[in-house]
py3Dmol code that shows the C-alpha trace and the ligand (Angstrom):
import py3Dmol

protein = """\
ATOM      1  CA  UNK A   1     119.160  62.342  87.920  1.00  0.00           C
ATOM      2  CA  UNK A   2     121.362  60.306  86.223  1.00  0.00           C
ATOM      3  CA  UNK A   3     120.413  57.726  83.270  1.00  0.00           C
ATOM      4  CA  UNK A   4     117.505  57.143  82.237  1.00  0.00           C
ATOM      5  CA  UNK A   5     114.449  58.194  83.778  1.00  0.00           C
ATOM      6  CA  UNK A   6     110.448  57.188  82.391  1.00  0.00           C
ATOM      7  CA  UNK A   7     107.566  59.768  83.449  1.00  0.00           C
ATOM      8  CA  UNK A   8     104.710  58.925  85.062  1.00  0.00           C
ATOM      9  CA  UNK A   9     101.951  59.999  82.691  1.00  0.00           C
ATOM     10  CA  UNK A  10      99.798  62.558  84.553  1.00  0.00           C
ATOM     11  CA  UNK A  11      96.165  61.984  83.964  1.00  0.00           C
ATOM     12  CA  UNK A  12      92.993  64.332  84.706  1.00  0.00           C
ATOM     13  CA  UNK A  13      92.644  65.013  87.011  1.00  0.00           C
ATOM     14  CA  UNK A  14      95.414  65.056  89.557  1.00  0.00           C
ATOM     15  CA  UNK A  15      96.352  61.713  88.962  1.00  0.00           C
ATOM     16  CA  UNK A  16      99.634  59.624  87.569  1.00  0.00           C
ATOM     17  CA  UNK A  17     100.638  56.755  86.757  1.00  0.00           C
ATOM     18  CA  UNK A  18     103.183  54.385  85.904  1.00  0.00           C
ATOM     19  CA  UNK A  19     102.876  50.903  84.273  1.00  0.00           C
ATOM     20  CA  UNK A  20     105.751  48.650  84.807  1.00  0.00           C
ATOM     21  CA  UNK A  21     106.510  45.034  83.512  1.00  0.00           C
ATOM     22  CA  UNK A  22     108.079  42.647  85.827  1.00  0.00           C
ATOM     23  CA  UNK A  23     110.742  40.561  83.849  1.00  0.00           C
ATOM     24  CA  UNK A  24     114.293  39.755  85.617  1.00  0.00           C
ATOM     25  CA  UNK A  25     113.664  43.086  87.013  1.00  0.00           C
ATOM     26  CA  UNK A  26     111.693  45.937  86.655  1.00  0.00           C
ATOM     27  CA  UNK A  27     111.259  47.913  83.436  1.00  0.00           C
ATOM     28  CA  UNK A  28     111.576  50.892  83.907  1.00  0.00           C
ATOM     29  CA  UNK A  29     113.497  50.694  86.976  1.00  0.00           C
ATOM     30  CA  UNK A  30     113.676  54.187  87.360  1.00  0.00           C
ATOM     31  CA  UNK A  31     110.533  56.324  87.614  1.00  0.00           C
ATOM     32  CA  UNK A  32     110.202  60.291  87.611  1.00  0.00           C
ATOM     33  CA  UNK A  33     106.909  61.934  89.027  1.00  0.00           C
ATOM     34  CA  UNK A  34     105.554  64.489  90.781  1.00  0.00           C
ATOM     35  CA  UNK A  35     105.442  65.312  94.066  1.00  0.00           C
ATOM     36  CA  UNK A  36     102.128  66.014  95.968  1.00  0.00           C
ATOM     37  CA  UNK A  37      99.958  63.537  93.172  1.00  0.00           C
ATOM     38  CA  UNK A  38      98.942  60.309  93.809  1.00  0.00           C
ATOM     39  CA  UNK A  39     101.121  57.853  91.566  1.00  0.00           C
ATOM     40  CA  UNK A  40      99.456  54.158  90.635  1.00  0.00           C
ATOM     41  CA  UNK A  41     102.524  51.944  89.663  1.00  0.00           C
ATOM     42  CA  UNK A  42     100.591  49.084  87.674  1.00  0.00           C
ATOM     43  CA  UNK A  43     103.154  45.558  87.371  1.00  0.00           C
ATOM     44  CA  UNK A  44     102.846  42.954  84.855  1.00  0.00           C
ATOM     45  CA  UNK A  45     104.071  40.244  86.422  1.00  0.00           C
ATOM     46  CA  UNK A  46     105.624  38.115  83.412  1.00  0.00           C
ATOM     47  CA  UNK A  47     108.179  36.206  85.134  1.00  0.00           C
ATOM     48  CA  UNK A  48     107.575  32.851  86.987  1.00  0.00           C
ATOM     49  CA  UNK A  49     110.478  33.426  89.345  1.00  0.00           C
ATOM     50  CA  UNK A  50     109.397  33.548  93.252  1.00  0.00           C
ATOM     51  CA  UNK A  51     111.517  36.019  93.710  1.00  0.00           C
ATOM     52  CA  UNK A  52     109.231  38.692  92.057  1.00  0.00           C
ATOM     53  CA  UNK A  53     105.958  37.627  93.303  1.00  0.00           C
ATOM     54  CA  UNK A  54     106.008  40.054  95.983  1.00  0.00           C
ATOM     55  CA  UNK A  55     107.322  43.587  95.928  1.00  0.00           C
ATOM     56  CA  UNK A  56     108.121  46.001  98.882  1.00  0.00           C
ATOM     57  CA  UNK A  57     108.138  50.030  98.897  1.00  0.00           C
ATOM     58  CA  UNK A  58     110.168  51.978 101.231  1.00  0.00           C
ATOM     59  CA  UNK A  59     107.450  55.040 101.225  1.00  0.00           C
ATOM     60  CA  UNK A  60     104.695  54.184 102.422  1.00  0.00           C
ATOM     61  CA  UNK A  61     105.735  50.530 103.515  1.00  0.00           C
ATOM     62  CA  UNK A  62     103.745  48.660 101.154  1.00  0.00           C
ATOM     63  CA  UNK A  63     104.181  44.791 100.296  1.00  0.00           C
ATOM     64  CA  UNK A  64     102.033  43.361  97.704  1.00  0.00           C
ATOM     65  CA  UNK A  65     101.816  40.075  96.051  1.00  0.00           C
ATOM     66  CA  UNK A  66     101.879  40.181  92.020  1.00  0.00           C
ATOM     67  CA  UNK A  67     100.070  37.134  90.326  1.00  0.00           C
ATOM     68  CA  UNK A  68     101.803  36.104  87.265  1.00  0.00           C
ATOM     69  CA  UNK A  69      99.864  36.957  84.078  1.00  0.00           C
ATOM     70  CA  UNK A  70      98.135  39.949  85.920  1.00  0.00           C
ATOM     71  CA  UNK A  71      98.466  43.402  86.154  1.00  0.00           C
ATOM     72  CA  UNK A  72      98.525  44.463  89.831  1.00  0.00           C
ATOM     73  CA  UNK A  73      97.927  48.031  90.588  1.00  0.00           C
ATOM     74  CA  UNK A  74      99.780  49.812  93.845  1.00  0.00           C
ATOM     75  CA  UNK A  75      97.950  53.479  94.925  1.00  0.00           C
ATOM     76  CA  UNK A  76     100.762  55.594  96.291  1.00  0.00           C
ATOM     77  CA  UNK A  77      99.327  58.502  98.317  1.00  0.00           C
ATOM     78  CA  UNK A  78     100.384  62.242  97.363  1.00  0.00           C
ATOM     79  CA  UNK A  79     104.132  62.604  98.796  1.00  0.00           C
ATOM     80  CA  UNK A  80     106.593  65.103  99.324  1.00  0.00           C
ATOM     81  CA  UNK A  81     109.497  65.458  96.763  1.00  0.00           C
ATOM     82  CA  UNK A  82     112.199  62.580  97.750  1.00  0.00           C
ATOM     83  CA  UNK A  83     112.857  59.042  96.615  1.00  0.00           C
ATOM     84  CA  UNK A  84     110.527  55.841  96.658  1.00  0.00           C
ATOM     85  CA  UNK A  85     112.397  52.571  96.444  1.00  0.00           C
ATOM     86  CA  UNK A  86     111.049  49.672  95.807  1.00  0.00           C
ATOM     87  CA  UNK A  87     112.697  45.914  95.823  1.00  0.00           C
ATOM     88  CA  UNK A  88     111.376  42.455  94.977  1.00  0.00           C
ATOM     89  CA  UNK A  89     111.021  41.048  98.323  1.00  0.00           C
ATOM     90  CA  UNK A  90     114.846  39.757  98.903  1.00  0.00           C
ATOM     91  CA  UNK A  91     115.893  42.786  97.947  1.00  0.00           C
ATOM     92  CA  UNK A  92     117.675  41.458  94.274  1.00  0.00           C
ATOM     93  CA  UNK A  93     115.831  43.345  91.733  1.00  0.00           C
ATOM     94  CA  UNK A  94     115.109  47.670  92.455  1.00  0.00           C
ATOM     95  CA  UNK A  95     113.388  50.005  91.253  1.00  0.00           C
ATOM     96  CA  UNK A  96     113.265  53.759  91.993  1.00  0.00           C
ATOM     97  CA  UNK A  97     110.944  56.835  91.641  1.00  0.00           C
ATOM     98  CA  UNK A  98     112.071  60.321  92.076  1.00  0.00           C
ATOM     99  CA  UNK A  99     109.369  62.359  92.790  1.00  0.00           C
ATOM    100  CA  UNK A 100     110.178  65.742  91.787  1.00  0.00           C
ATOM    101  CA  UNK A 101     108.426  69.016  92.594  1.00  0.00           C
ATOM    102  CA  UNK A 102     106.366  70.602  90.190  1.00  0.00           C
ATOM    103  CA  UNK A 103     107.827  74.117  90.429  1.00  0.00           C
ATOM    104  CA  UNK A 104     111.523  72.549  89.948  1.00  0.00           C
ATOM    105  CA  UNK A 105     110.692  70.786  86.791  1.00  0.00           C
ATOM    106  CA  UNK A 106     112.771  72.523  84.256  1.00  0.00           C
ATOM    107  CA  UNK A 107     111.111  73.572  81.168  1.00  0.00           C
ATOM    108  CA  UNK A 108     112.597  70.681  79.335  1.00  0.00           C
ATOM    109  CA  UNK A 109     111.400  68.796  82.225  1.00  0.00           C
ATOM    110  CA  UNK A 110     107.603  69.897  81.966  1.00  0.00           C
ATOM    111  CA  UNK A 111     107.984  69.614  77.857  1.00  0.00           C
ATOM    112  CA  UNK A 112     108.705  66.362  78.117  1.00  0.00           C
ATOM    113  CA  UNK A 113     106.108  65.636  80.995  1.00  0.00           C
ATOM    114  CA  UNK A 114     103.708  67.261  78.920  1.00  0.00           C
ATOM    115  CA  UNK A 115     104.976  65.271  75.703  1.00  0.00           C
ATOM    116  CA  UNK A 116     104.595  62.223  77.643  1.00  0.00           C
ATOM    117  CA  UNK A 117     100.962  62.967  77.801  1.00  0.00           C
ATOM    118  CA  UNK A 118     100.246  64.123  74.542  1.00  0.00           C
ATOM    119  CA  UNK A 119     102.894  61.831  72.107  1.00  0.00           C
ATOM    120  CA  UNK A 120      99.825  59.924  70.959  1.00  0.00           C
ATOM    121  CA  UNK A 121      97.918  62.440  69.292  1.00  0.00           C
ATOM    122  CA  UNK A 122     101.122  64.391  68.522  1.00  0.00           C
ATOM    123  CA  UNK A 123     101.870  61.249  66.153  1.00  0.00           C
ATOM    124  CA  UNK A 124      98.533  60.661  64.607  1.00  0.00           C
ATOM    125  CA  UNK A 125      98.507  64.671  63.951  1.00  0.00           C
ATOM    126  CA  UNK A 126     101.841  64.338  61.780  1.00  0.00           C
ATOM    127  CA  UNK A 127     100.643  61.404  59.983  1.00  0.00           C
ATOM    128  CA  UNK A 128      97.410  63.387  59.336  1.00  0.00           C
ATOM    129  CA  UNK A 129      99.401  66.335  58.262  1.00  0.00           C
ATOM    130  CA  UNK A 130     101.834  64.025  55.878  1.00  0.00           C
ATOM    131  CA  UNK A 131      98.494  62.835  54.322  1.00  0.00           C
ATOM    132  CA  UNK A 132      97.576  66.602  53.097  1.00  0.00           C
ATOM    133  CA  UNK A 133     100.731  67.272  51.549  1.00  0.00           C
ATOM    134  CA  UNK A 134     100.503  65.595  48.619  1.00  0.00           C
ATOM    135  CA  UNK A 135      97.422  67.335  47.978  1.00  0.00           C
ATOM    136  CA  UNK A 136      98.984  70.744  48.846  1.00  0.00           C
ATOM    137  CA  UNK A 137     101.624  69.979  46.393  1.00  0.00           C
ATOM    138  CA  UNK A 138      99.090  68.933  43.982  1.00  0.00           C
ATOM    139  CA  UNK A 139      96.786  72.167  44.202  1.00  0.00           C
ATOM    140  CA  UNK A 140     100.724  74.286  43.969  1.00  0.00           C
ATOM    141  CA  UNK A 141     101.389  72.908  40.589  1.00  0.00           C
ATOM    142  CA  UNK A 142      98.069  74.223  39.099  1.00  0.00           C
ATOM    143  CA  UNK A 143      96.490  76.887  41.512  1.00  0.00           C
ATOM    144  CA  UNK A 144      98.942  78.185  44.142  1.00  0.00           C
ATOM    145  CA  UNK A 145     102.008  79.949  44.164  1.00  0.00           C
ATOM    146  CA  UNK A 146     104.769  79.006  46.421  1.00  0.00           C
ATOM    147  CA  UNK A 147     104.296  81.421  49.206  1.00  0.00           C
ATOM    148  CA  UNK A 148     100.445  80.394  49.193  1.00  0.00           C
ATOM    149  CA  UNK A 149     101.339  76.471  48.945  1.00  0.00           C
ATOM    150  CA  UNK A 150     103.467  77.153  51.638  1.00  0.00           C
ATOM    151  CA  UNK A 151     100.843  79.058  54.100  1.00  0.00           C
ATOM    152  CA  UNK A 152      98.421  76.017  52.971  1.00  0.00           C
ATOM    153  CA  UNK A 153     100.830  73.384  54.632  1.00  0.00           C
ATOM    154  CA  UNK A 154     101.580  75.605  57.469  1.00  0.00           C
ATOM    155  CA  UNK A 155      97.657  75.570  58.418  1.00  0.00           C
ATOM    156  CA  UNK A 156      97.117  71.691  57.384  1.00  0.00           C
ATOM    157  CA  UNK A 157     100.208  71.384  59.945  1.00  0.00           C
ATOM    158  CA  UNK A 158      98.051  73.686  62.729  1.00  0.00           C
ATOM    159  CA  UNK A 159      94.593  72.349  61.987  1.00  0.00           C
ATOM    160  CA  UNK A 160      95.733  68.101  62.143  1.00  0.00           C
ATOM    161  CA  UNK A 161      97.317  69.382  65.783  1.00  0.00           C
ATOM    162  CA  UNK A 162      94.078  70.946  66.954  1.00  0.00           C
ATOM    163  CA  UNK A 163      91.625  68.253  65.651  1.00  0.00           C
ATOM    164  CA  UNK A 164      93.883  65.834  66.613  1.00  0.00           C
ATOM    165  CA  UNK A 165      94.450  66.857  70.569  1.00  0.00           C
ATOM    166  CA  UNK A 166      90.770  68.140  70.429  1.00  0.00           C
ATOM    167  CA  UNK A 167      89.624  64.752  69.383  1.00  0.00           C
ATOM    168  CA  UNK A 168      91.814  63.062  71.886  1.00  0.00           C
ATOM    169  CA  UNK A 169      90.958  65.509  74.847  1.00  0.00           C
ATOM    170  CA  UNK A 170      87.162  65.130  74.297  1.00  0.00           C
ATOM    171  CA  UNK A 171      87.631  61.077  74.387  1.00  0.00           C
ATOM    172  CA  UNK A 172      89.178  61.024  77.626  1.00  0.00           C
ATOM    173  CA  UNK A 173      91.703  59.160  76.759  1.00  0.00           C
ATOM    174  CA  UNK A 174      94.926  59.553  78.571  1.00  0.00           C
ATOM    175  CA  UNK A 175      95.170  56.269  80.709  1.00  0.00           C
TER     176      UNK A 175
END
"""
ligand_1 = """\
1
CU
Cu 113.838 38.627 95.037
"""
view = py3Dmol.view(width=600, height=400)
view.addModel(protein, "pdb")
view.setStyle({"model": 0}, {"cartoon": {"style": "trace"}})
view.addModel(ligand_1, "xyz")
view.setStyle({"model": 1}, {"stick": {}})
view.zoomTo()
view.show()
């Protein structure tokens, strides 16, 4: 696991995926997700160059064409933990995914898994929660004391987390 690695968002339920853009290569080229889920990998195709218009996996054996300007989307059934390679189809450009067993993710591993999932909301909750400070400080200067104005931003902080991920949870969002 060395370098940099992109997660597979995993969506509800049971299901990842991947979207990568086809450009002198593959971005990402390297792919982390779990084991025993079906992964999509979706590819842009952006660049004209023959070489990329078809790609080849290693597990299952899958070739498929990739129109430019598209989005083509490859269903990878629920594997065992190992290494899916993928290469354009003279073998130039790679890519890889390491799919890695759920019960061996590290903590940091799952946070960031879980993060992965969530980043969008987490955002739009801190920019909700940077809105109400102002006011907080506002209210300290003529009504609350500091330990009060303090508790005040502390639950501003908890409640834009909760509306947020409630809001974005009950949208289905998450693609
Ligand atoms: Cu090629």
């Amino acid at each position: 696991m060395i370098g940099q690695q992109t997660w597979a968002r995993v969506d509800a339920p049971g299901h990842q995926v991947i979207h990568v853009t086809v450009a002198r290569g593959y971005r990402p080229r390297r792919i982390a997700a779990r084991a025993g889920l079906p992964l999509r990998v979706v590819f842009h195709r952006e660049d004209p160059d023959a070489c990329l218009e078809r790609v080849v996996f290693s597990s299952p054996h899958v070739v498929r064409h990739l129109d430019e300007g598209a989005a083509t989307a490859v269903e990878l059934p629920a594997q065992p933990p190992g290494e899916v390679r993928f290469t354009c189809a003279m073998g130039r450009y790679h890519g890889l995914i390491a799919l890695v067993d759920d019960r061996s993710l590290s903590l940091l591993g799952r946070l960031r898994a879980r993060l992965g999932r969530t980043e969008g909301p987490l955002w739009l909750a801190i920019a909700l929660w940077l809105c109400t400070l102002p006011l907080i400080a506002l209210a300290a200067v003529f009504v609350l004391d500091p330990p009060a104005a303090l508790a005040a931003a502390g639950l501003a902080l908890v409640g834009s987390l909760a509306v947020c991920l409630l809001g974005f949870r009950s949208s289905g969002a998450g693609t």
